[in-house]
C-alpha positions in Angstrom: 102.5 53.6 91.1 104.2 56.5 92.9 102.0 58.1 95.7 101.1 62.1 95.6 101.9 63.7 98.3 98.5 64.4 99.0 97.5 61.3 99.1 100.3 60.3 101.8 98.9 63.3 103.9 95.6 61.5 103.9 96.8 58.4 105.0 98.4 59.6 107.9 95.8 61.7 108.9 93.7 58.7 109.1 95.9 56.0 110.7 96.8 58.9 113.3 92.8 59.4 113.7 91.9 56.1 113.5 88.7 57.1 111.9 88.0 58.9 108.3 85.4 61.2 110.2 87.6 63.0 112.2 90.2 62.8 109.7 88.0 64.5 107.3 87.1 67.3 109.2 91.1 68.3 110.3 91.8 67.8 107.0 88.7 70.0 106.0 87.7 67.9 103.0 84.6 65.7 102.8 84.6 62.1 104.2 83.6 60.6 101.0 86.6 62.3 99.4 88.9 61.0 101.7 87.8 57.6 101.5 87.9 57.7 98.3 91.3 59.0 97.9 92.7 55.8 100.1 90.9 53.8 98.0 93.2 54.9 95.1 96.3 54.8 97.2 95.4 51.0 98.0 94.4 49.9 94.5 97.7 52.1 93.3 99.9 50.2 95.8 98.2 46.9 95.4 97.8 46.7 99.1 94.9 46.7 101.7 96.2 49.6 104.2 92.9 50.1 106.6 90.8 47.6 107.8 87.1 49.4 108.1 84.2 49.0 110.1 81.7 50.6 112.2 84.6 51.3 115.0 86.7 53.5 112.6 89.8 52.6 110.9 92.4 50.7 111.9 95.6 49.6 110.0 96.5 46.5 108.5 99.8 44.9 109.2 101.3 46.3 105.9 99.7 49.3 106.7 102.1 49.6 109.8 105.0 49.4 108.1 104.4 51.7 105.4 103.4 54.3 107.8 107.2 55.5 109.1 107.7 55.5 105.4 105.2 57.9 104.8 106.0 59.9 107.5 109.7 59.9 106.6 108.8 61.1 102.7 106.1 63.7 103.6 108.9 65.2 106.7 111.6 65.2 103.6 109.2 67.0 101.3 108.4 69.9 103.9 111.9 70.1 104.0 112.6 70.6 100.5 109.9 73.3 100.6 111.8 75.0 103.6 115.3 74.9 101.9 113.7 76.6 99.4 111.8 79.2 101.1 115.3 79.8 102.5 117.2 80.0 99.2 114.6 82.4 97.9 114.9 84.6 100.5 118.9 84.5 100.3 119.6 82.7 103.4 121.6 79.9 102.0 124.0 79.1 98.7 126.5 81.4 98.2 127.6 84.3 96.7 131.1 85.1 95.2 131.8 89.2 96.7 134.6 91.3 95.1 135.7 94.6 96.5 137.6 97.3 94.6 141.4 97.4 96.1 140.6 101.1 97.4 137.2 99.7 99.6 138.7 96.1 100.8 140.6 97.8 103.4 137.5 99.1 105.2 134.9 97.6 103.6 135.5 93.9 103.9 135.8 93.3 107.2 132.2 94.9 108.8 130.5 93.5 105.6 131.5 90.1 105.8 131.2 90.1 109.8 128.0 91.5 109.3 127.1 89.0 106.6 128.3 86.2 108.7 126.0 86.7 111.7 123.1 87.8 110.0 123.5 84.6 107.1 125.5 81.8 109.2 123.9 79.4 106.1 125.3 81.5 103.3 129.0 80.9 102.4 130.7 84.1 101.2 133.9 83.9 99.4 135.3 87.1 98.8 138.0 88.5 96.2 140.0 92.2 95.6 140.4 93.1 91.8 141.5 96.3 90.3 138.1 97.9 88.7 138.8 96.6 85.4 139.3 92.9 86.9 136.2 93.5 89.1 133.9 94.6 85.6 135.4 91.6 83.8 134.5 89.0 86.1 131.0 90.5 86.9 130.5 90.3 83.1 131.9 87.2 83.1 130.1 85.8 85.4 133.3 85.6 88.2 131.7 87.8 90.4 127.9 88.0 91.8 128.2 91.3 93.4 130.7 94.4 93.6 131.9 97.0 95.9 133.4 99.7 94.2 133.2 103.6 93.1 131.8 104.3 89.9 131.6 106.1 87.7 131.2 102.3 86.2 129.5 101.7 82.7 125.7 101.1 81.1 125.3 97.4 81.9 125.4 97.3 85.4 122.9 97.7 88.3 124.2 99.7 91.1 122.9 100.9 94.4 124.8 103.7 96.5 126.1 102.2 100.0 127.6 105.4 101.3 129.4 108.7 100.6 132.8 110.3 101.7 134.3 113.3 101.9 137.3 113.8 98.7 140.3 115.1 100.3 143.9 116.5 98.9 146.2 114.5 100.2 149.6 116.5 100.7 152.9 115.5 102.0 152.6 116.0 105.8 155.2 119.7 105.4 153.2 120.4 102.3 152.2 124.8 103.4 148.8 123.9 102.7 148.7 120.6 104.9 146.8 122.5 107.9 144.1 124.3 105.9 140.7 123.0 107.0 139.8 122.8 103.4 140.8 123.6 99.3 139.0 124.1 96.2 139.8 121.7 93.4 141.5 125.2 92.1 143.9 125.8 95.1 146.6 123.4 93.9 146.7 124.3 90.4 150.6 124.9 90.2 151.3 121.0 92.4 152.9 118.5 90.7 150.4 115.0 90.9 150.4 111.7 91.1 147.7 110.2 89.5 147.0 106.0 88.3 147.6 105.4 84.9 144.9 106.6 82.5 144.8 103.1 81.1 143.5 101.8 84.5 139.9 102.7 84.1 138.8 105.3 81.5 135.4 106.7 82.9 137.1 107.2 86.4 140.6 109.6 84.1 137.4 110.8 81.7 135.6 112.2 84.9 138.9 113.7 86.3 139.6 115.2 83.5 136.0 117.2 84.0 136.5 118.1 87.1 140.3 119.4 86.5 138.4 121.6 83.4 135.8 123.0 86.1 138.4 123.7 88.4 140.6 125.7 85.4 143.9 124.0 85.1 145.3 120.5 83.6 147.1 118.7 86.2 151.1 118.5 86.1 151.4 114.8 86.1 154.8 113.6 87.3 154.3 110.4 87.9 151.6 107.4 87.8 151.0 104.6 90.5 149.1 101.2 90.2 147.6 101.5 93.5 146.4 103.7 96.4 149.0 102.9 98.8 151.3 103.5 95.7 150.2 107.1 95.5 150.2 107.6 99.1 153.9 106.4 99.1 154.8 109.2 96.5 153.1 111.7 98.2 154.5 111.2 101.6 158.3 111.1 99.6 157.2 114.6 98.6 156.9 113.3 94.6 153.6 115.3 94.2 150.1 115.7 95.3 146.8 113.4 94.9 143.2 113.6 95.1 141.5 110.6 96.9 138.5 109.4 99.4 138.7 110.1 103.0 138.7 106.2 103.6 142.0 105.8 101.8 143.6 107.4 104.7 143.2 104.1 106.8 146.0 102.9 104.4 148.6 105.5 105.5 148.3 107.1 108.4 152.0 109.2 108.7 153.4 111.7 105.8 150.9 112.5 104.5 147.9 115.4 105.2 144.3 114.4 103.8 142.5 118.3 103.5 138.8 117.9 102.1 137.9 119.2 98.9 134.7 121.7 99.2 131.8 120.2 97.7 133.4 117.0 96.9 132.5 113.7 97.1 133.4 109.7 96.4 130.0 107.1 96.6 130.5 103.9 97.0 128.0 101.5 95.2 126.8 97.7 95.2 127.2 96.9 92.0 125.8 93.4 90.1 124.9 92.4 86.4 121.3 92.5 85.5 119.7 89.3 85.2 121.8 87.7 88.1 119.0 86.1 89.7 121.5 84.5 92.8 118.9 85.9 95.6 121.8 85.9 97.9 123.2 88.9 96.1 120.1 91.0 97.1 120.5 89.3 100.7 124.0 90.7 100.7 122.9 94.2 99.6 120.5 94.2 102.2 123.0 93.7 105.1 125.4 96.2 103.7 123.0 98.9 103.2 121.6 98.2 106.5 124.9 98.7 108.5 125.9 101.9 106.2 122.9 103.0 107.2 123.9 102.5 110.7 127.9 102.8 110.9 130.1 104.8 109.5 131.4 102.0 107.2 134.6 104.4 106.3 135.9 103.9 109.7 134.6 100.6 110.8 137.2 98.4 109.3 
């Protein structure tokens, strides 16, 4: 027979009592109960563990050495209980973090500094992807959690972590590099740079809006892979781009980052539904508390 827990509890209450009176009442059950209950342990175990009588109760040499034992199973159970309370609440396991290559710059180090001292139990391992690699591997099951820009597609859950200014970003000479701000409709005769339309289709199909709104179809001269790939071709004087205020921490020389009235980039935690990894909530919930605090777009 293998013991309940209960029925463990019960036995130590007693041999640390040395009486089933008084271990009745701190256990707030009634006496008969408890004596009956070590009464099944004993026939269960095949082994006399109190020896009764009008004094109280005091254990028998078997009863001695079983009681460490008991301890040591019922200190190992509250345990388990407590490493799970933990893992529910996020505190340990781990979560795998991606970062789209535009927000890693800034992002990842305040996040996972932050994540570090507020989760010392949780281990975070933490990958860059272009948006399509990031979608892939959330889908996939890669990735528990996402920082990137959206717009994204249907199947995700996302929560906004913070908004930026959207800037023109204009070779340093460029005659329009020291206005305080444009409209979208300002540099409709520029030649751009722009990433490959191929490299995310919601982000090109929301361009393309606002480019409509503004009046004009952008001159497209040439395409780059990456951020600092644009920002290289705009500080060589190539064309113009359109980008967040963050990407400036990439390149600071060459180039002229004027906002863009009424514009603006979010950037969103972004997992699949049905993740139940309650470290990815723990995660979002240090994030969004030190946007709300910082101004994450500098702090990296």
């Amino acid at each position: 027979m293998t013991p309940e827990l209960r029925q463990l509890r019960y036995f130590v209450a007693v041999a640390d009592e040395t009486s089933f009176t008084r271990a009745a009442a701190g256990l707030h059950i009634a006496q008969q109960s408890l004596s009956q209950q070590i009464t099944v342990l004993e026939r269960g175990l095949g082994a006399r563990l109190f020896d009764r009588d009008a004094r109280g109760a005091r254990l028998t040499a078997v009863g001695r050495l079983f009681l460490p034992e008991a301890r040591a199973v019922l200190a190992r159970a509250d345990e388990a209980v407590a490493t799970l309370g933990r893992a529910v609440r996020g505190e340990i396991g781990d979560v795998r973090l991606v970062f789209l290559a535009t927000t890693a710059n800034y992002l990842l180090p305040p996040v996972v500094r932050a994540a570090r001292e507020q989760l010392p139990d949780l281990a975070v391992t933490t990958a860059e992807a272009s948006i399509a690699e990031l979608v892939a591997g959330l889908r996939e099951g890669r990735f528990d959690l996402a920082f990137t820009r959206p717009p994204l597609v249907g199947d995700l859950v996302s929560r906004t972590l913070l908004t930026e200014e959207v800037c023109a970003v204009l070779p340093a000479e460029h005659p329009l590099a020291g206005r305080a701000s444009l409209q979208l409709a300002d540099l409709a005769g520029e030649p751009w740079v722009l990433t490959p339309r191929g490299s995310w289709e919601p982000w090109h199909r929301s361009y393309d809006a606002d480019f409509t709104a503004a009046g004009f179809t952008p001159r497209v001269v040439q395409r780059a892979t990456t951020v600092q790939g644009l920002l290289g071709l705009v500080a060589a004087g190539v064309g113009i781009t359109r980008l967040a205020r963050s990407s400036h921490s990439l390149r600071r020389s060459g180039v002229a980052f004027v906002p863009l009235d009424g514009e603006v980039a979010r950037t969103e935690l972004v997992w699949l539904p049905g993740n139940d990894n309650p470290a990815v909530r723990a995660i979002a919930d240090v994030a969004a508390g030190l946007a709300a605090a910082t101004d994450l777009t500098q702090a990296g």
